[in-house]
C-alpha positions as CSV (number, residue, x, y, z in Angstrom):
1,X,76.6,100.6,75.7
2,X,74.8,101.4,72.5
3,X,75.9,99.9,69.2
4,X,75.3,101.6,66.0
5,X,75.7,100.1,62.5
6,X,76.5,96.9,61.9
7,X,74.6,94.5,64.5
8,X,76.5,90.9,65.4
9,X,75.0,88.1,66.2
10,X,76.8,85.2,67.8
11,X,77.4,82.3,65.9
12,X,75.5,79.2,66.7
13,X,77.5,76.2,66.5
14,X,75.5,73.4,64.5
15,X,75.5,70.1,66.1
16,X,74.2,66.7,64.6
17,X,73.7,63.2,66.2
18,X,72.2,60.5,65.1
19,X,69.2,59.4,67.2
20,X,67.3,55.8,67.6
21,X,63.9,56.3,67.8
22,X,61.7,53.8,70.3
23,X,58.6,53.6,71.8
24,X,56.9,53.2,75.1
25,X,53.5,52.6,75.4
26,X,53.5,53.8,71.8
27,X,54.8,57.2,72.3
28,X,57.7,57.5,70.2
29,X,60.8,58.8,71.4
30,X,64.6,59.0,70.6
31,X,68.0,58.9,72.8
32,X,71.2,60.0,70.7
33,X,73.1,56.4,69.5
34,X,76.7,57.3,71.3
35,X,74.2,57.3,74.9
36,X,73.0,53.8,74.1
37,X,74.6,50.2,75.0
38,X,72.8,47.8,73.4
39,X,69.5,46.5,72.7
40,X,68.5,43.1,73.7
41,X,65.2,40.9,74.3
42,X,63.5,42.1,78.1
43,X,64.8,39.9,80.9
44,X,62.2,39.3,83.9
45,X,63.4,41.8,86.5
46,X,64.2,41.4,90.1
47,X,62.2,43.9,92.6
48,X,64.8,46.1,94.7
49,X,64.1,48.5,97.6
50,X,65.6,51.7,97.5
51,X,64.4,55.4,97.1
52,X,65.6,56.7,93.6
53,X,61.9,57.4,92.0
54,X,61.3,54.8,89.2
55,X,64.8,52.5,89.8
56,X,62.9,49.8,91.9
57,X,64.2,46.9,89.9
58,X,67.3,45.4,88.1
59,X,67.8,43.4,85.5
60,X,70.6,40.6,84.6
61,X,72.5,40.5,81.0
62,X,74.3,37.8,81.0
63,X,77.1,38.4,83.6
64,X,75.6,42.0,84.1
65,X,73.4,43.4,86.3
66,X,71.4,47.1,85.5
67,X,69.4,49.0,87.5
68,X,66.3,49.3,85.6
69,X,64.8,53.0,85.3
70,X,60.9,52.6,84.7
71,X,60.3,55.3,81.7
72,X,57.0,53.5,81.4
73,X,55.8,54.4,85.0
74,X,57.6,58.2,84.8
75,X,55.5,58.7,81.9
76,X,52.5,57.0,82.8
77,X,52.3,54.7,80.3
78,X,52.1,50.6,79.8
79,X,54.7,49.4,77.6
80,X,53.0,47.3,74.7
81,X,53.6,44.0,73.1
82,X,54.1,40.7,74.3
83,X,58.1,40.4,74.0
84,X,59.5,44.2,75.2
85,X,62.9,45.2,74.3
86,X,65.9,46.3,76.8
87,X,67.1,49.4,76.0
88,X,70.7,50.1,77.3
89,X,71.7,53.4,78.3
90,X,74.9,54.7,79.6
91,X,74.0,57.4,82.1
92,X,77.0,59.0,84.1
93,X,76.8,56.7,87.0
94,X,77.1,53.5,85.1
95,X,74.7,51.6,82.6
96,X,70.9,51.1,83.1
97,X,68.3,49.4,81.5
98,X,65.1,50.5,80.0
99,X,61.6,48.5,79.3
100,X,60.9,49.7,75.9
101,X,58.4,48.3,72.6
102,X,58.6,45.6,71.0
103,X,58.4,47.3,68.1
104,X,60.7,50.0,66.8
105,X,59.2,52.6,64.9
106,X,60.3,53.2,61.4
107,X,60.7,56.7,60.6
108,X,60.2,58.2,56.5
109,X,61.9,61.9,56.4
110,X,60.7,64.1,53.4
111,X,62.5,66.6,51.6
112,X,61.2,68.8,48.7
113,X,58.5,66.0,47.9
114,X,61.5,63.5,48.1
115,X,61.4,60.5,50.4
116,X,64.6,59.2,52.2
């Protein structure tokens, strides 16, 4: 059907989260702050056998344990320092863990010359 006049355009519905931004093996990235658990000192992790590409370990907190997803290996990457972070994630099959940085990144956002 051909429109004439007037054309529409549907509406896109804005949408804003607030993100942490991390790093592994010094590639920064983010994950939206309502997906993440907590963030904690890295915990040696336990070797498992299974088949799920990159979930080959787990990892206690406390009275928990995570399977650990390996964002370091899926990316091809090391993860850097000498004290890593866990990153926890809540995924729709539970919480997992993440190797991540040891150091966050620190972001500076500028508008119209401005600095936030």
């Amino acid at each position: 059907m051909l429109r004439t006049g007037q054309q529409h355009h549907p509406e896109t519905a804005r949408q804003s989260w607030q993100l942490l931004v991390f790093s592994v093996g010094g590639r920064r990235l983010a994950v939206k702050t309502l997906e993440v658990s907590g963030i904690s000192q890295w915990n040696e992790s336990i070797p498992v056998a299974g088949r799920t590409p990159f979930v080959t370990a787990v990892v206690r907190q406390g009275q928990i344990v995570l399977p650990v997803f390996d964002l370091a290996a899926s990316l091809h990457l090391t993860v850097q320092g000498s004290s890593p972070l866990c990153l926890r994630v809540k995924h729709p099959l539970g919480k997992m863990a993440m190797c991540i940085d040891e150091e966050i990144p620190i972001l500076s956002i500028s508008r119209l010359g401005s600095t936030v």
